[in-house]
Backbone bond lengths (Angstrom), bond angles and torsions (degrees), N, CA, C in turn:
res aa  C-N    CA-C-N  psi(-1)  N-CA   C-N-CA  omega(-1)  CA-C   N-CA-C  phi
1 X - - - 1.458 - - 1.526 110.82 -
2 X 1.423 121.26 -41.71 1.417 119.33 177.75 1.913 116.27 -60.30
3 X 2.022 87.63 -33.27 1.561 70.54 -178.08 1.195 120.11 -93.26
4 X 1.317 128.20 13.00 1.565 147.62 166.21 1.812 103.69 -65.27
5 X 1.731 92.59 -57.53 1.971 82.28 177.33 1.349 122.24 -79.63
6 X 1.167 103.57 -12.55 1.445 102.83 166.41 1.186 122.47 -45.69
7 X 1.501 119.99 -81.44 1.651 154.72 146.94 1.162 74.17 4.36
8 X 1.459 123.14 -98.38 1.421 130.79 -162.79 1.484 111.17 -26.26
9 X 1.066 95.59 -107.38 1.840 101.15 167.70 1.059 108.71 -5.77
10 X 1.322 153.90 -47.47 1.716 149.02 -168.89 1.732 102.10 -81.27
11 X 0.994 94.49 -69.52 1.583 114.17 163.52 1.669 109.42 -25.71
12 X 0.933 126.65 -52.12 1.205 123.77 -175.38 1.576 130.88 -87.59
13 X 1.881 96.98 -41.34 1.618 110.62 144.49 1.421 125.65 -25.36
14 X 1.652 81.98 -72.20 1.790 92.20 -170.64 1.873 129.10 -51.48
15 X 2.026 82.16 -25.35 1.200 83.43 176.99 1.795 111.62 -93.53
16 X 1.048 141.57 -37.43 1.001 125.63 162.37 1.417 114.52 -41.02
17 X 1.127 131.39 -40.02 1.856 133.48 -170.78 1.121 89.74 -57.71
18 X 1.188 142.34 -61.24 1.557 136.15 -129.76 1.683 100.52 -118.61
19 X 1.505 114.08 7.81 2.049 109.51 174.29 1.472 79.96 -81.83
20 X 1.669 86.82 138.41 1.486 109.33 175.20 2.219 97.47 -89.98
21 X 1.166 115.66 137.95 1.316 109.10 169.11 1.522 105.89 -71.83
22 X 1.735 100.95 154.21 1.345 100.83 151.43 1.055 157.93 -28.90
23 X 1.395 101.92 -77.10 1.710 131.18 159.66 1.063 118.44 -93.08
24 X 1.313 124.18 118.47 1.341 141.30 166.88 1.603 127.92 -100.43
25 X 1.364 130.21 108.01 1.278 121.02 -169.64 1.392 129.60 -51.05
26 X 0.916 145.83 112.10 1.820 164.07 -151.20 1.946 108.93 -84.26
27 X 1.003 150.40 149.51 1.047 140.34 168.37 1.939 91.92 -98.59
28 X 1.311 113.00 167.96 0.970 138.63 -159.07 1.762 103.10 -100.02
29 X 1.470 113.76 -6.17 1.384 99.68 -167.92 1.563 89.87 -127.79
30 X 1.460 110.20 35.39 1.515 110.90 -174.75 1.872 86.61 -122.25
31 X 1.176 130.57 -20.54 1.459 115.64 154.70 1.610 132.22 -62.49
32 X 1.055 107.91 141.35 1.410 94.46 178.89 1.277 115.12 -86.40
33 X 1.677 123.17 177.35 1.688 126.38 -158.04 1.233 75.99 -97.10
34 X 1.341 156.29 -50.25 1.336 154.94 -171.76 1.864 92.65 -51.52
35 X 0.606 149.94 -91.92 1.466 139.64 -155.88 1.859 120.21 -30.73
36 X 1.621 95.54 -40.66 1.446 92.90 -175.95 2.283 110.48 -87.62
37 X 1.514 99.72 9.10 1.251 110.80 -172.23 1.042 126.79 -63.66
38 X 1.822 108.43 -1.60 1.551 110.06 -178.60 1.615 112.14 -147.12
39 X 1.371 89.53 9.65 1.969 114.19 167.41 1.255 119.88 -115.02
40 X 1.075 115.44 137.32 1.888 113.47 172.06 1.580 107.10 -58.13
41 X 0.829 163.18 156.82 1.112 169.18 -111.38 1.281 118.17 162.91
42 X 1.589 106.58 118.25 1.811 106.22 -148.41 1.714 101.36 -97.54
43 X 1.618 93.34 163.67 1.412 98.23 -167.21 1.937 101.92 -67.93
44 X 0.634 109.07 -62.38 2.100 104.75 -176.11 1.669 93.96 -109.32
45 X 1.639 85.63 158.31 1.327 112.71 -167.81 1.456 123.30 179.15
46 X 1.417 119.20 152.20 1.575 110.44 177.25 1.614 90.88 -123.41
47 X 1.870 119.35 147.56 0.681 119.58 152.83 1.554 121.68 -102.24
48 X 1.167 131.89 143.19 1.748 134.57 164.60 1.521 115.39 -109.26
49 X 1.293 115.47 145.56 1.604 123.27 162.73 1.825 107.90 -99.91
50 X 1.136 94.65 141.91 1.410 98.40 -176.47 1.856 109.25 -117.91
51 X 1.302 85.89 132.18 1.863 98.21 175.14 1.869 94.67 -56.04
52 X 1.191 136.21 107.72 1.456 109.03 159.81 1.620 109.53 -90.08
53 X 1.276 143.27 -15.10 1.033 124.67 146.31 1.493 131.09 -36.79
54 X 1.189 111.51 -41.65 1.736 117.04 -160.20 1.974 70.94 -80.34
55 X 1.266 131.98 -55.88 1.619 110.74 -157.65 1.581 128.14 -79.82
56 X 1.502 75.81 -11.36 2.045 104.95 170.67 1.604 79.74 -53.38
57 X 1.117 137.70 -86.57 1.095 148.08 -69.95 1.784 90.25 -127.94
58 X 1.336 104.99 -25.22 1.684 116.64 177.62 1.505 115.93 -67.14
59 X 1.774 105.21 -54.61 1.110 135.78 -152.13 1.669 90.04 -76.56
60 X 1.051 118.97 -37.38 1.962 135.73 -154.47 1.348 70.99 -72.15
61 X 1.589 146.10 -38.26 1.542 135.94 -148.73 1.607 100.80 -104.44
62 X 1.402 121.59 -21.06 1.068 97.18 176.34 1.591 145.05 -19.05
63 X 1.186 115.46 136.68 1.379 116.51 -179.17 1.821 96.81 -84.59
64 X 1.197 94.01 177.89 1.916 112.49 -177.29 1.255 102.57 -102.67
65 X 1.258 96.52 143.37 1.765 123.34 171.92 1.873 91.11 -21.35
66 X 1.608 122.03 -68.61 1.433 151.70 -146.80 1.530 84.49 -48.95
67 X 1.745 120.15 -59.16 1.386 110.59 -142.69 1.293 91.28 -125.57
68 X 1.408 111.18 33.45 2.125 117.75 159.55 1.490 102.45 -53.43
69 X 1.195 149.67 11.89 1.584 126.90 -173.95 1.361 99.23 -129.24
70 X 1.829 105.65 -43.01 1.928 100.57 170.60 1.621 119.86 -67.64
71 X 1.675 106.00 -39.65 1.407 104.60 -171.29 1.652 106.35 -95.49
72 X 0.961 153.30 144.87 1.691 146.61 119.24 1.200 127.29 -74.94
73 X 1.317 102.42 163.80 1.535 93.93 -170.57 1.901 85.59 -156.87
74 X 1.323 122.70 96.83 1.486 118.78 -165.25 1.750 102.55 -106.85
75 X 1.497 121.25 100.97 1.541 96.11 147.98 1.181 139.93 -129.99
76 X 1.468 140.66 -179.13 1.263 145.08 -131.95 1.799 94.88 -101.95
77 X 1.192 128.24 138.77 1.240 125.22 164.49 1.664 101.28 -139.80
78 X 1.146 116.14 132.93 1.452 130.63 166.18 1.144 107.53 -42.63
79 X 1.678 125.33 124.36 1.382 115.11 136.47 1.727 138.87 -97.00
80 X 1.454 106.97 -166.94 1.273 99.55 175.68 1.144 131.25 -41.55
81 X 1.728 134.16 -38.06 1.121 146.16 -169.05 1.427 110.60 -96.72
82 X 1.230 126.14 17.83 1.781 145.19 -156.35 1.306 122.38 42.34
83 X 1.173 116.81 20.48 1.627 107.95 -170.80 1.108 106.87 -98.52
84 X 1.045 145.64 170.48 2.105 146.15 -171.21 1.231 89.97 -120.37
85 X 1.874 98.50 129.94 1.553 121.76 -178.95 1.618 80.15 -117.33
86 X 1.418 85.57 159.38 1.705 116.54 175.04 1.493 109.33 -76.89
87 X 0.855 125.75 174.17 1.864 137.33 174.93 1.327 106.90 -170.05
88 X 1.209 126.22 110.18 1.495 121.29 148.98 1.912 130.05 -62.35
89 X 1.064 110.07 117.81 1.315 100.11 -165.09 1.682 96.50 -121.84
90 X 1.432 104.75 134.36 1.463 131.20 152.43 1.669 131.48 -94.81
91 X 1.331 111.01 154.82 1.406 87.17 162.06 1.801 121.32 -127.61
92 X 1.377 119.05 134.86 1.213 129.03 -118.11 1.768 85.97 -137.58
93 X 1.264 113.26 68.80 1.958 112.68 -167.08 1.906 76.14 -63.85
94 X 1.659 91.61 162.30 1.710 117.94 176.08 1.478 92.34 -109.01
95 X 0.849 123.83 -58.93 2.020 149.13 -170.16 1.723 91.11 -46.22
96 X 1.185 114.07 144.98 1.537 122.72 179.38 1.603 94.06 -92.89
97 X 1.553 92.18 140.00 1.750 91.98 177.64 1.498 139.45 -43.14
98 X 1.548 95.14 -15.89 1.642 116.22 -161.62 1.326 90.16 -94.89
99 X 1.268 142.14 -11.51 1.811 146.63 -166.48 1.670 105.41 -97.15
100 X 1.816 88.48 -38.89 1.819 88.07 179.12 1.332 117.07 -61.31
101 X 1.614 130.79 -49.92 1.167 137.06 -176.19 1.482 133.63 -38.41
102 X 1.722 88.54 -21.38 1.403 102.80 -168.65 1.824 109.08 -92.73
């Protein structure tokens, strides 16, 4: 039994050590002057780069509207003030199942 939680315990470490986050903070001199050349361009700001693989890859797992309370599925999106808020996300088709197939 100890070496069962062990396993575990490593297992779970390792994997937290090595999830890459989403958002990663950006320096400001890694945009180019061409980008802000046809926008006003605000006085403060944070920029982030985002893994879209790692969120490809979240969102593809979403749970369903049905089983939003057993499963979660939480991720981080930047706001205005740069800090990362949580979101629970489901996925919630509009299209009747019989429309997708086609």
């Amino acid at each position: 039994m100890k070496k069962l939680l062990l396993t575990l315990f490593i297992v779970a470490t390792s994997y937290c050590i090595n999830a890459q986050p989403d958002w990663t903070p950006a320096a400001q001199s890694n945009v180019s002057q061409s980008a802000w050349a046809q926008r006003k361009k605000p006085d403060n700001f944070k920029l982030f780069n985002l893994n879209q693989k790692a969120i490809e890859s979240k969102l593809a797992n979403a749970p369903s509207e049905k089983n939003a309370r057993s499963d979660r599925l939480i991720i981080e999106l930047p706001g205005l003030d740069g800090k990362l808020y949580q979101f629970r996300v489901v996925t919630a088709p509009v299209v009747a199942p019989g429309l997708l197939k086609k």
